[in-house]
C-alpha positions as CSV (number, residue, x, y, z in Angstrom):
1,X,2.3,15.0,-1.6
2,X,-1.3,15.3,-0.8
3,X,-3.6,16.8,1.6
4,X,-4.9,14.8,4.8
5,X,-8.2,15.8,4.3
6,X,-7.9,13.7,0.7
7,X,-6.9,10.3,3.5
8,X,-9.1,10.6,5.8
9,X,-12.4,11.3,3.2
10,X,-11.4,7.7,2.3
11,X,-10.8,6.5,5.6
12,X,-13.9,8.1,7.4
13,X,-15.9,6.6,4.7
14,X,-14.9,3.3,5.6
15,X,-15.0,3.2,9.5
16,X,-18.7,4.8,8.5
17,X,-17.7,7.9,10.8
18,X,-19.4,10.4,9.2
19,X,-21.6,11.7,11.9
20,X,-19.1,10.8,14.5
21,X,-16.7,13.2,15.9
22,X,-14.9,11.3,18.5
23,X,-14.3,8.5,16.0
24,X,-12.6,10.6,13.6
25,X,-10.6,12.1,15.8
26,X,-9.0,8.9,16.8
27,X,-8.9,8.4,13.4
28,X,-7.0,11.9,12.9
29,X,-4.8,10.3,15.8
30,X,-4.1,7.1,14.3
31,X,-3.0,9.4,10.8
32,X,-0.6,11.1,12.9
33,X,0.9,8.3,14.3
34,X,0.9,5.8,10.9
35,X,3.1,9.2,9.5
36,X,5.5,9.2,12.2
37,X,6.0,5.5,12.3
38,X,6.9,5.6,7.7
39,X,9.1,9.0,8.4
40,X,11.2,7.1,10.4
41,X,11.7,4.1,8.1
42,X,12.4,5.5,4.8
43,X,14.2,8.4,3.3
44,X,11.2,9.8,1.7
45,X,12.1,13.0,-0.8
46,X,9.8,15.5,0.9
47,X,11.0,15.2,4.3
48,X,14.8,15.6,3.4
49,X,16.3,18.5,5.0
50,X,19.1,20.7,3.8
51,X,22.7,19.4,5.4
52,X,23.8,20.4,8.6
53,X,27.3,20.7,9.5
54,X,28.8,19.3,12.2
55,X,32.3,20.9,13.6
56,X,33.9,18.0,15.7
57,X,36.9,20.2,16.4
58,X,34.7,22.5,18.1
59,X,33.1,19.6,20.3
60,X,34.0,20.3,24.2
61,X,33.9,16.3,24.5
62,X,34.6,13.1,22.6
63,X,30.5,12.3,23.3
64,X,29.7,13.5,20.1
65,X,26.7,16.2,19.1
66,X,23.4,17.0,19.7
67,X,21.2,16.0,15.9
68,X,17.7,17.6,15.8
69,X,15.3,15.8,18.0
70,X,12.7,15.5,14.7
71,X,15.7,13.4,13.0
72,X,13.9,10.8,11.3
73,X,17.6,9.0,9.8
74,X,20.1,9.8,7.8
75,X,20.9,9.5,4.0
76,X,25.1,10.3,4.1
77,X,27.5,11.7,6.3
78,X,30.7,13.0,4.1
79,X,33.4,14.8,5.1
80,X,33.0,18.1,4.3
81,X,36.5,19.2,3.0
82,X,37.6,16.0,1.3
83,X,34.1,15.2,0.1
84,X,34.6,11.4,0.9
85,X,31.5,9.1,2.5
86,X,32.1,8.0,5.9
87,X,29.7,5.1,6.7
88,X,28.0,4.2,9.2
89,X,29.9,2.0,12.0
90,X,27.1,-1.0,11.5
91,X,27.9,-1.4,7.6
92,X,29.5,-4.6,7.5
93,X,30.2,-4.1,3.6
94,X,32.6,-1.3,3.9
95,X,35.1,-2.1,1.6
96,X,38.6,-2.6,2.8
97,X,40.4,0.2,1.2
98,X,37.9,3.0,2.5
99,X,38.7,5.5,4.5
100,X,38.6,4.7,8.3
101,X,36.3,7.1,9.8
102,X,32.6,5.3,10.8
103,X,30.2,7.2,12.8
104,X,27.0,5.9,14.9
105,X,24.0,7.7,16.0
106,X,23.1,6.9,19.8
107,X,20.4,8.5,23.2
108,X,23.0,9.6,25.5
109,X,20.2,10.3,28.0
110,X,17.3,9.1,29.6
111,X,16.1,12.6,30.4
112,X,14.7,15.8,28.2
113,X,16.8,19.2,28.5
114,X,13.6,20.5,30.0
115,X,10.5,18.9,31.1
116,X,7.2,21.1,32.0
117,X,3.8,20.8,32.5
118,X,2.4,24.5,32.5
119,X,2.0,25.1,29.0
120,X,-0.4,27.9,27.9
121,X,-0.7,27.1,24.4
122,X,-3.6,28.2,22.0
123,X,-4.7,26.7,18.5
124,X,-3.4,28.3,15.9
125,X,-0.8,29.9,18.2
126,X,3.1,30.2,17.6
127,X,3.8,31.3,20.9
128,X,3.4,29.8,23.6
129,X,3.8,30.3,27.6
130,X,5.2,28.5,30.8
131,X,5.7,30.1,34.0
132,X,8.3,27.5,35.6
133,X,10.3,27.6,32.2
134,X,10.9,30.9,32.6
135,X,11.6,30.9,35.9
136,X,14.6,27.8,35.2
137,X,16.1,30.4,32.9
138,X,17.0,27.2,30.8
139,X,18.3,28.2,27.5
140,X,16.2,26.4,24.5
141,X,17.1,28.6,21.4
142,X,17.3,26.2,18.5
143,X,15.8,23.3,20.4
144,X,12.9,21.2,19.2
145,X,10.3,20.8,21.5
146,X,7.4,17.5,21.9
147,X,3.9,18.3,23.0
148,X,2.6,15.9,24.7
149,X,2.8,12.2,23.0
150,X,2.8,13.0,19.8
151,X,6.1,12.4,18.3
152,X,5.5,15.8,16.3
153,X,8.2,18.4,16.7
154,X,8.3,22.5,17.3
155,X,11.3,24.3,16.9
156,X,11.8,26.8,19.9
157,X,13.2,29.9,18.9
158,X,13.8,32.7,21.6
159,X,14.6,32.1,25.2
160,X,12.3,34.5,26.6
161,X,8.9,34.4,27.0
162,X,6.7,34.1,25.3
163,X,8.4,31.5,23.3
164,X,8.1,31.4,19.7
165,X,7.8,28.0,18.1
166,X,7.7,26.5,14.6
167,X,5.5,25.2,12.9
168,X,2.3,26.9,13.9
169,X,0.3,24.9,16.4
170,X,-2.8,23.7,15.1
171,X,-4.2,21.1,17.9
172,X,-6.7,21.1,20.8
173,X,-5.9,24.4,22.9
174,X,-3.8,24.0,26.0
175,X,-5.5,26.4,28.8
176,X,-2.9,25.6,31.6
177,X,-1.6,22.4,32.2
178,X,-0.1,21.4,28.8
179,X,2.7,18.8,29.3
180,X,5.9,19.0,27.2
181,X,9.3,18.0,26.7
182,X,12.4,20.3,25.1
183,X,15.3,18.3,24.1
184,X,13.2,14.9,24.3
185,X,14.9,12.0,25.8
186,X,14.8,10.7,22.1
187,X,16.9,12.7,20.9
188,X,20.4,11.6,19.4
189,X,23.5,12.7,19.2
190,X,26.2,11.6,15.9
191,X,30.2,10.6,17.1
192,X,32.4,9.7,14.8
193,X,35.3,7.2,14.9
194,X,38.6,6.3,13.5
195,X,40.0,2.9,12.3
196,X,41.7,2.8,16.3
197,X,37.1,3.1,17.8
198,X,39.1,6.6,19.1
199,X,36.9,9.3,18.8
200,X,37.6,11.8,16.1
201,X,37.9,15.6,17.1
202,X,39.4,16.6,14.4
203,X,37.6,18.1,11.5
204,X,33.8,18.9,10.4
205,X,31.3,17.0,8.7
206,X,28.2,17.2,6.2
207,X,25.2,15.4,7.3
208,X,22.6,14.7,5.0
209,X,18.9,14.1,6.9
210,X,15.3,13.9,6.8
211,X,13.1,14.5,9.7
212,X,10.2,13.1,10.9
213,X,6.8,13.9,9.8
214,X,5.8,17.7,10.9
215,X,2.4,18.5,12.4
216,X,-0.9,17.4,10.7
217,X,-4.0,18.3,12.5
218,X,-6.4,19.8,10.0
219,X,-7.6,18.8,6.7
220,X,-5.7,21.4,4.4
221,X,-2.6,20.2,6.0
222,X,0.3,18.7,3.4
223,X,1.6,15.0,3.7
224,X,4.8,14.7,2.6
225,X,4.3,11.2,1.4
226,X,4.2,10.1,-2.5
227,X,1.2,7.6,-1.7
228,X,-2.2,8.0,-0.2
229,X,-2.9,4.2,-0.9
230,X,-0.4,3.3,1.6
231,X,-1.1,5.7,4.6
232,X,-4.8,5.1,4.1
233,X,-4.6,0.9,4.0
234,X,-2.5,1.4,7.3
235,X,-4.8,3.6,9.4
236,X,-8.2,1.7,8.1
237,X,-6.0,-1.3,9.0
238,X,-5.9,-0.1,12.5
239,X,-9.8,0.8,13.4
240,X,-12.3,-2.1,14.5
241,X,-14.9,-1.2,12.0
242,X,-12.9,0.4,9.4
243,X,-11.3,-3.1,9.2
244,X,-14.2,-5.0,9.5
245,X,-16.0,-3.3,6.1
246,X,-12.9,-3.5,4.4
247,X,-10.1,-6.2,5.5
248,X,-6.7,-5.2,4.2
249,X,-4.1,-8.0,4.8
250,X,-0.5,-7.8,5.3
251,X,-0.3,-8.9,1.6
252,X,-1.9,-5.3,0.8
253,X,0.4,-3.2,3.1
254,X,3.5,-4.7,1.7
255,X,1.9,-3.9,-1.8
256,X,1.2,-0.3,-1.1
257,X,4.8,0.0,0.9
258,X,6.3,-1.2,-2.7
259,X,4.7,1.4,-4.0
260,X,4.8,4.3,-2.2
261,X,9.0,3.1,-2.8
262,X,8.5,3.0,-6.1
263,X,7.0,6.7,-6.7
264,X,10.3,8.2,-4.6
265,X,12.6,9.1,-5.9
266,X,16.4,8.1,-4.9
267,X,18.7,10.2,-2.5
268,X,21.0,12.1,-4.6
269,X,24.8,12.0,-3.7
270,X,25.6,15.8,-3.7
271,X,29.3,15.2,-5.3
272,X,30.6,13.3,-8.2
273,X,31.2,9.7,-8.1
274,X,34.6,8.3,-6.6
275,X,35.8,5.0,-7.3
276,X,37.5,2.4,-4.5
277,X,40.7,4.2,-4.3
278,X,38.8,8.0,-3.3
279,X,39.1,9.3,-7.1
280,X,36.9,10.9,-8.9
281,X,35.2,9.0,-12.3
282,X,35.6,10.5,-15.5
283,X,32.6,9.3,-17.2
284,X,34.4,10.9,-20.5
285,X,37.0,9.0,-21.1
286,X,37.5,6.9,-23.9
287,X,38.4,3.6,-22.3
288,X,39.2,1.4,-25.2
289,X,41.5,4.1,-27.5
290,X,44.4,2.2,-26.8
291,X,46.1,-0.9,-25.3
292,X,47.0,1.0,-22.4
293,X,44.1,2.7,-22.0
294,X,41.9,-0.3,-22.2
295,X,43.9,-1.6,-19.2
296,X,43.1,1.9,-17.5
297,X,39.4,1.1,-18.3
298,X,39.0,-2.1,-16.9
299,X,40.6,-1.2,-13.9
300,X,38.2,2.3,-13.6
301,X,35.5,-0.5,-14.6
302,X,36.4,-2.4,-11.7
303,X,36.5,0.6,-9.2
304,X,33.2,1.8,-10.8
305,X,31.5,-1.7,-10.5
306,X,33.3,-3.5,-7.2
C-alpha cells in the first residue's frame, strides 16, 4: 500500500506538470484508470473481500445470482457445507475424479437496474440526490452504483432519498445533471453447473473475491497495490511528455508487473488441503513406519502431488 499522492509526485515530475492543473488532472485520470485496468487482472491481497455466500436453493431461477458490480474476479468458489472446490467451467485441467459441479461468471444484460442523469452530488458528500430516482421507486438497497465513466463503485444503502452511498465521494461536485448507473450493465451474475451443464439449485456456496479498485481522487487517498514502480511506469507510459523525458518500454512494464507479483502475497485456501479423492491430508503421519504404511504414503504422495 501507499498513498497516491506518493505516485503522482513521481509522475508530475516527469510530465513537468508542476504549474499545470489541467495536466495533472488528466494525469489523476489516467491513475484512476491504470488501477482499475491491474484490479481486474490480478488477485492483489488488499483488494480481497471477505466471502459471500451464495444460496442457490433460494434462487427464483436457474439464471444464476447477481455478484457485486465492483467484482474485480474471483480467487475460489467452494461448497460451503462439504468444503470441496468447485472450479471454474473453463479449467481444462480439472482432474477426472473431481467433483462435478463448475460454475461460470457471465452479463446477463445489456442494461443497468437504473439509469439517471439528475444527480445532485457534492464533494466530500455521502449522500446524494435524484429526483426521477425517487420518483421510479426502484429499490437499490445493497446495490453498487457507477458515476459517470469511471469504473469506480458506491455502494447504495437506503432506498429513500437522500441516498446514502459508500465510500465517501471525493470528485468534482455534481450541481444537477450528474449521470449515473445502479446495477451497471457490467455487472455479472455466478451459475453453477453439474456434470449433466443442468443448472444446480440445490445447495449454497462460498465465494472468495476481490473487487476492483475503490475511489482515489485526492492525494492522501490509499492504493491498495504492493508497487508504486509499476502503477507509476504505466501512467508516465501513457502521457505525451511524460514519455517523451522518460521512455519506458514494454520490457519495463513487464519488469515492474513481475514485481509488483512478487511482493503479493498468495491467496490462502481457507480449509485444509484435500487430496484427489476429497480427503483431507494428514501432514502428521509417519509414512514410511511400515511396509504397509509406506504403500499408504506413496499413494497420499501421489494424491498430494498429481
Amino acid at each position: 500500500m501507499f498513498l497516491a499522492g506518493e505516485a503522482m509526485e513521481e509522475i508530475i515530475d516527469a510530465d513537468q506538470s508542476e504549474n499545470e492543473p489541467e495536466r495533472q488532472a488528466r494525469a489523476f485520470r489516467l491513475l484512476r484508470s491504470e488501477l482499475s485496468d491491474l484490479s481486474r487482472l490480478y488477485d492483489w491481497e488488499e483488494l480481497r473481500q471477505d466471502p459471500l455466500t451464495k444460496d442457490f436453493a433460494a434462487a427464483t431461477d436457474d439464471t444464476g445470482l447477481y455478484m457485486p458490480s465492483s467484482l474485480g474476479g474471483i480467487s475460489l468458489v467452494i461448497d460451503a457445507d462439504a468444503e470441496m472446490e468447485i472450479a471454474p467451467r473453463s479449467r481444462a485441467d480439472a482432474a477426472t475424479n473431481e467433483q462435478g459441479y463448475r460454475y461460470y461468471l457471465y452479463r446477463p444484460s445489456a442494461t443497468a437496474l437504473y439509469d439517471g442523469d439528475d444527480m445532485v452530488l457534492a464533494n466530500g458528500g455521502a449522500t446524494f440526490a435524484s429526483d426521477a430516482l425517487t420518483a421510479a421507486g426502484t429499490t437499490v438497497t445493497d446495490q453498487y452504483m457507477r458515476i459517470g465513466y469511471q469504473q469506480m463503485y458506491y455502494l447504495i444503502s437506503n432506498t429513500v432519498t437522500p441516498f446514502a452511498i459508500t465510500p465517501t465521494y471525493r470528485g468534482t461536485s455534481i450541481q444537477s445533471d450528474g449521470v449515473f448507473s445502479i446495477r451497471p450493465s457490467e455487472t455479472k451474475k455466478i451459475n453453477m453447473v453439474d456434470t449433466a451443464e443442468e443448472e444446480v439449485r440445490d445447495r449454497d456456496v462460498k465465494v472468495y473475491w476481490w473487487s476492483v479498485h475503490p475511489p482515489v481522487f485526492r492525494n492522501e487517498d490509499p492504493i491498495f497495490l504492493p508497487s508504486r514502480d509499476l502503477v507509476v511506469k504505466r501512467v508516465i507510459a501513457k502521457l505525451p511528455n511524460a514519455k517523451r523525458r522518460r521512455p519506458i518500454g514494454q520490457n519495463a512494464l513487464d519488469d515492474a508487473l513481475q514485481q509488483a507479483l512478487s511482493m503479493n502475497p498468495p491467496f490462502e485456501y481457507p480449509y485444509g488441503v484435500r487430496g484427489r479423492n476429497g480427503q483431507r491430508i494428514d501432514f502428521n503421519a509417519e509414512f514410511y513406519a511400515s511396509r504397509d504404511d509406506e504403500r499408504n504414503g506413496e499413494s497420499l504422495l501421489r494424491d498430494v502431488y498429481s
